[in-house]
C-alpha positions in Angstrom: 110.8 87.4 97.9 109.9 83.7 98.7 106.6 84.2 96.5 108.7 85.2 94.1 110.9 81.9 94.7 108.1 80.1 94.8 106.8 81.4 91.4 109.7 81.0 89.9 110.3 77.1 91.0 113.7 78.1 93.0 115.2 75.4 94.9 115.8 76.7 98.6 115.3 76.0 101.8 115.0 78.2 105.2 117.2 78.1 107.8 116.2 79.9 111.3 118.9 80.7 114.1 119.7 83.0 116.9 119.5 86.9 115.5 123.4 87.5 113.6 124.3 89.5 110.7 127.9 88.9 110.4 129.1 86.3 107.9 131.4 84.4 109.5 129.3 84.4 112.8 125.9 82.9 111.0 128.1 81.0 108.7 128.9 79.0 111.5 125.1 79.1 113.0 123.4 77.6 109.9 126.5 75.0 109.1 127.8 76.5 106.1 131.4 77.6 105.1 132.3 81.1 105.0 132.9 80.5 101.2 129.5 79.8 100.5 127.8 82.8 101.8 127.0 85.8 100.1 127.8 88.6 101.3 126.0 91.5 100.4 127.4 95.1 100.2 125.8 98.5 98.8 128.6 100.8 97.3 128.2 104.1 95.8 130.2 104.9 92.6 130.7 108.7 91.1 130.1 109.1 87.5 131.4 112.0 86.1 130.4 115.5 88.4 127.0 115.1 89.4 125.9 111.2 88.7 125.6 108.2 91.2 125.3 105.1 90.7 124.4 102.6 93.4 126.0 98.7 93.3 124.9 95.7 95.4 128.2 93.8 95.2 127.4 90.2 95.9 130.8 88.1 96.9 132.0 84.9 98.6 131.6 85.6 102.6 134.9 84.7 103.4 136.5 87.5 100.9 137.1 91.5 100.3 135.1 93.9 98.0 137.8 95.5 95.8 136.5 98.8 95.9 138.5 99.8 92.5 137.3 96.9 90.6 134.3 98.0 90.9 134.9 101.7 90.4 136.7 100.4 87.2 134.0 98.4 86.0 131.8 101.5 86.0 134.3 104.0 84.8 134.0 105.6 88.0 135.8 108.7 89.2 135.6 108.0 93.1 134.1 104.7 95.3 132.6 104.2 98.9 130.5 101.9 100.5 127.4 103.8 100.9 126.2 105.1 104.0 124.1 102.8 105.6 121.0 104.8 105.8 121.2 104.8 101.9 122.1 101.4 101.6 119.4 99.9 103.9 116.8 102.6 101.4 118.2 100.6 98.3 118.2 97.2 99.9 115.1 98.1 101.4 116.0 95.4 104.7 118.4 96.5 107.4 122.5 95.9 107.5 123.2 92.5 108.4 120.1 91.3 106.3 120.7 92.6 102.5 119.5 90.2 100.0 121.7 89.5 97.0 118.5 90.4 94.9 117.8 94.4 94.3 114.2 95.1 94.3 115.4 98.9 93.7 115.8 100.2 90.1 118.8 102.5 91.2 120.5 99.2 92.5 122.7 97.1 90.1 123.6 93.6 91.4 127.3 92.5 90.6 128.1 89.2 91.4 131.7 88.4 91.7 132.2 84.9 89.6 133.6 83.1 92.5 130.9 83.4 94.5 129.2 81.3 91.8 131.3 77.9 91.8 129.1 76.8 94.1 126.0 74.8 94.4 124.3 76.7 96.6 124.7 80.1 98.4 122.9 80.8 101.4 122.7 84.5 102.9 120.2 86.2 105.5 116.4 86.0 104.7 115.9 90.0 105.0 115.9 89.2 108.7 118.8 88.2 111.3 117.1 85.2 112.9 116.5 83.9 109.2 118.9 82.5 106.5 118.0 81.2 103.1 119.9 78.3 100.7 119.1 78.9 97.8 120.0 77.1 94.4 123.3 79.0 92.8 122.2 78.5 89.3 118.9 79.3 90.5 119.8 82.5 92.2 121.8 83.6 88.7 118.7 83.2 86.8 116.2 85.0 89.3 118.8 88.0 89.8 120.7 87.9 86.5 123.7 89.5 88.4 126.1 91.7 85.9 129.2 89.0 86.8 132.6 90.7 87.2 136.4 89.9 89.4 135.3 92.4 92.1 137.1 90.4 95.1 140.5 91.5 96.4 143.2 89.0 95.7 
């Protein structure tokens, strides 16, 4: 991912602390607010009998998925979070350490819009002992997140 960063002429910076994967925990390690983290979650949506479809739902650290937004937005007919053995498959890093990038072709990334007011998001590296801050506008045009309210109110 960072040669792709690289590559790409991505503004970020690395940030190492003490192994954490919980937002508001290495929010406060790497001196960021909770607001500016992104969090990364892998949810599984049901489309009609037999189809799944696989979201990485990218939102503001310090806010809730809204499960039925995000069933709505696909036209789902039932929502989890997917199990984590699944989720860590599509992420390909362990929870605690998803990227708000999918590397996965069965993994869409939706980005909740608030999540993008800011000038830069920071998130774990694919490790827990490494955090990234990267550019926001940068991260939108590397991931080209489907953008969509999927936050609780």
């Amino acid at each position: 991912m960072i040669a792709d960063l690289e590559a790409a002429g991505a503004r970020f910076r690395l940030i190492d602390h003490p192994p954490e994967g919980r937002t508001d925990l290495v929010s406060a390690l790497r001196g960021n607010e909770v607001a500016h983290a992104a969090k990364c979650l892998v949810v599984m949506v049901k489309v009609g009998k037999k189809q799944s479809r696989y979201v990485l739902a990218v939102v503001p650290g310090d806010a809730r998925l809204d499960l039925q937004a995000v069933k709505d937005l696909l036209d789902g007919t039932y929502v989890a979070f997917a199990g984590r053995e699944k989720a860590e498959e599509l992420a390909g890093s362990v929870s605690g350490t998803v990227l708000p990038f999918s590397y996965h072709p069965r993994l869409e990334v939706v980005a909740d819009p608030a999540l993008l007011r800011v000038p830069e998001l920071y998130f774990n590296a694919a490790r827990l002992d490494r955090s990234m801050a990267l550019a926001t506008d940068d991260y939108v045009r590397l991931a080209s997140p489907r953008i969509a309210p999927i936050t609780a109110a």
